[in-house]
C-alpha positions in Angstrom: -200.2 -99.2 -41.2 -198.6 -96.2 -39.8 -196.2 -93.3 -41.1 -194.0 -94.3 -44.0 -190.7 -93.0 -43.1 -187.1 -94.2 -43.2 -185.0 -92.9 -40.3 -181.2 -92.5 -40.8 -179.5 -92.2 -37.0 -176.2 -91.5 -35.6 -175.7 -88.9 -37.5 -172.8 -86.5 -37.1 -174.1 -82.8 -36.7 -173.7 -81.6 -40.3 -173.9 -84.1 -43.4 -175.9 -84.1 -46.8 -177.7 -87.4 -47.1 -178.3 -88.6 -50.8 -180.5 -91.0 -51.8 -180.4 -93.0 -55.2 -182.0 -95.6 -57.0 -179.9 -98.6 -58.4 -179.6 -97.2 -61.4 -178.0 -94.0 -60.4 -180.6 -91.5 -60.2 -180.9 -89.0 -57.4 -184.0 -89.6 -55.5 -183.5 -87.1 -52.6 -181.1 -84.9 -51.4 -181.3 -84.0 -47.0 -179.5 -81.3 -45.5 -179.1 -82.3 -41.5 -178.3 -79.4 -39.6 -178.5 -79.9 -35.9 -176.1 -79.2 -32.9 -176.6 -82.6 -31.9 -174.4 -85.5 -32.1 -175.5 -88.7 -32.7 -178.5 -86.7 -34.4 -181.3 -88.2 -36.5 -183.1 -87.2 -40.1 -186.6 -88.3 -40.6 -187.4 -89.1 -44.6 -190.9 -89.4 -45.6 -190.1 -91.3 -48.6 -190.7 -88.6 -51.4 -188.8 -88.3 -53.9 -187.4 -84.2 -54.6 -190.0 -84.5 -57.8 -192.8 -84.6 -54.9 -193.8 -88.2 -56.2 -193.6 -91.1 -53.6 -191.2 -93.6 -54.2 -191.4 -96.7 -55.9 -190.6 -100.1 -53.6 -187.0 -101.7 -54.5 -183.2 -101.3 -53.6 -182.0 -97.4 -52.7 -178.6 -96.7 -52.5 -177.8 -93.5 -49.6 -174.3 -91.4 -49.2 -173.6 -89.8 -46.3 -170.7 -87.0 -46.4 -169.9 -84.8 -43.6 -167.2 -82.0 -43.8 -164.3 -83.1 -41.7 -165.4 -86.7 -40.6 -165.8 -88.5 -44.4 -168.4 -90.1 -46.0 -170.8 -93.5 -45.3 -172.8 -95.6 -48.2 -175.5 -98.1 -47.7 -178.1 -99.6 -49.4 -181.6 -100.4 -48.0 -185.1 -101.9 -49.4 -188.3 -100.5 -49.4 -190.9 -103.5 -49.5 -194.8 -103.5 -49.9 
């Protein structure tokens, strides 16, 4: 079945991606560092507990110092 991953792309060069369920928790918090626009972050879908994620509706914020901030919501499905 492959890698379980969710890539996030286009990504300025410095942002904090959050991840969280529906109900508000944090799942995951990324750091992307690169020097690269347009830059991608890999996410293996575990959660910071070091438990895999359950399937269902994630909600992600995307803030990056001097550029603003991006939210989106995406399903991980069985």
């Amino acid at each position: 079945r492959g890698e379980r991953k969710i890539d996030f792309t286009h990504l300025p060069s410095q942002c904090t991606i959050r991840i969280f369920t529906l109900a508000g928790k944090l799942v995951k918090k990324i750091e992307h560092n690169t020097p690269y626009t347009n830059g991608a972050e890999s996410w293996n879908l575990v959660s910071d507990d070091g438990m895999d994620i359950a399937y269902g509706v994630y909600v992600f914020h995307v803030k990056a110092p001097g550029v603003g901030q991006k939210i989106g919501k995406f399903a991980v499905i069985k």
